[in-house]
N, C-alpha and C positions, 0 to 999 in steps of 0.2 A: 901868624898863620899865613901872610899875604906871601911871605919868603917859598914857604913848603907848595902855595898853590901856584907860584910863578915856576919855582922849577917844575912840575910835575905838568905845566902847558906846554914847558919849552920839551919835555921828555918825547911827550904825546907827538906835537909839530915832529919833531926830529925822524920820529917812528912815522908818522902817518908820508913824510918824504921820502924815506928810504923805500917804503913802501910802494911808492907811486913811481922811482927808480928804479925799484927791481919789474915793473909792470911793463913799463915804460922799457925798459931792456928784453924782457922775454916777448912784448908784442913784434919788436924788430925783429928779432932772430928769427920767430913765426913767419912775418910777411917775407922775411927775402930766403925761406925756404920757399913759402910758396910762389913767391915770382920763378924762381929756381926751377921747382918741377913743370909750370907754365911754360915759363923758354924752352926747356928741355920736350918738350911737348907731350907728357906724362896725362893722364886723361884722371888719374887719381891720387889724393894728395891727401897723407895721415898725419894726426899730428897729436902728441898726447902730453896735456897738460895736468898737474898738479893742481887737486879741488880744495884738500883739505888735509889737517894734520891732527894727530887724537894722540895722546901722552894717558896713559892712567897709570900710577904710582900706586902702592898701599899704604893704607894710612893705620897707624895702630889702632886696635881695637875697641879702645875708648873714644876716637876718635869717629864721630861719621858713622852714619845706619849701615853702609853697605860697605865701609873701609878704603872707600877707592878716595884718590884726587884725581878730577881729568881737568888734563888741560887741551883745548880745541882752536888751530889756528886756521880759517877761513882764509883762502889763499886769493879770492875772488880777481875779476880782472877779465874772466874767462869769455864773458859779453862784448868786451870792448878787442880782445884777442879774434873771437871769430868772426864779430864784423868787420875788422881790417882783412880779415884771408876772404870773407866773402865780395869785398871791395876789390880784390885781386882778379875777381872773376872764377871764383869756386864756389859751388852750392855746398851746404851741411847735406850728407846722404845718408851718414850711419852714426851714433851715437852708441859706446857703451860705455858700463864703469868697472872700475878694477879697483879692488884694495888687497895694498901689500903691507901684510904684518910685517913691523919692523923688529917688534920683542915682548916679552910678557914678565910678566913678576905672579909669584904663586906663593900662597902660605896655606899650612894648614885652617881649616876651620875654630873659631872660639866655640869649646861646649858644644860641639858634634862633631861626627867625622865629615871626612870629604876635606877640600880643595878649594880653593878661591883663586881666581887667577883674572888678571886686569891684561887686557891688549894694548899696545901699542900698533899706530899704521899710518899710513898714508891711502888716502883715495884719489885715484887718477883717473882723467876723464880721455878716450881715447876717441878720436874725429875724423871719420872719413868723411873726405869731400869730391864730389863729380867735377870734373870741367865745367862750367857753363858753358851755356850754347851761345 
């Protein structure tokens, strides 16, 4: 058992690094746009990140009260992203959210009519920020 519980720490490690990599890359690219609009001396600076990901499959009928599988991936990070641009010297001024359907799957109903249909999508958070004074 200790073999199966060693690799599936070192799996976890592996993913929770990548993870901190890709954070750790998307905050850069962030901050030296906002330095960027800063020099340029732009008075407002947008920026839209990536909050979350939603997968639902169907699952056969036997399967599952409602037939769906979801899978949910928390893209998090977004705290530590807008207190580096507000470190830049930019206030948060506007906050909205956007989700873009990426695809759906559809099956008839078991034993009635109608339609079942599962979304797939992404949720992106979009950020305006003022200058500060």
């Amino acid at each position: 058992m200790g073999i199966w519980k060693d690799a599936k720490e070192k799996y976890e490690a592996k993913v929770a690094q990548q993870r901190h990599a890709a954070l750790q890359q998307r905050m850069e690219a962030v901050v030296t746009q906002a330095r960027a609009a800063r020099a340029q001396g732009l008075t407002i600076f947008q920026v839209t990140l990536e909050i979350a990901e939603n997968e639902r499959t169907m699952l056969p009928s036997s399967q599952g009260w409602d037939g769906y599988n979801t899978r949910r991936v928390e893209h998090g990070g977004s705290s530590e992203i807008l207190s580096a641009v507000q470190a830049e010297g930019w206030e948060l001024a506007h906050f909205s959210a956007s989700a873009l359907q990426t695809g759906s799957v559809s099956r008839d109903k078991f034993l009635s009519s109608g339609q079942e249909t599962g979304f797939s999508g992404v949720l992106f958070g979009v950020y305006v920020f003022r200058r500060a004074q």
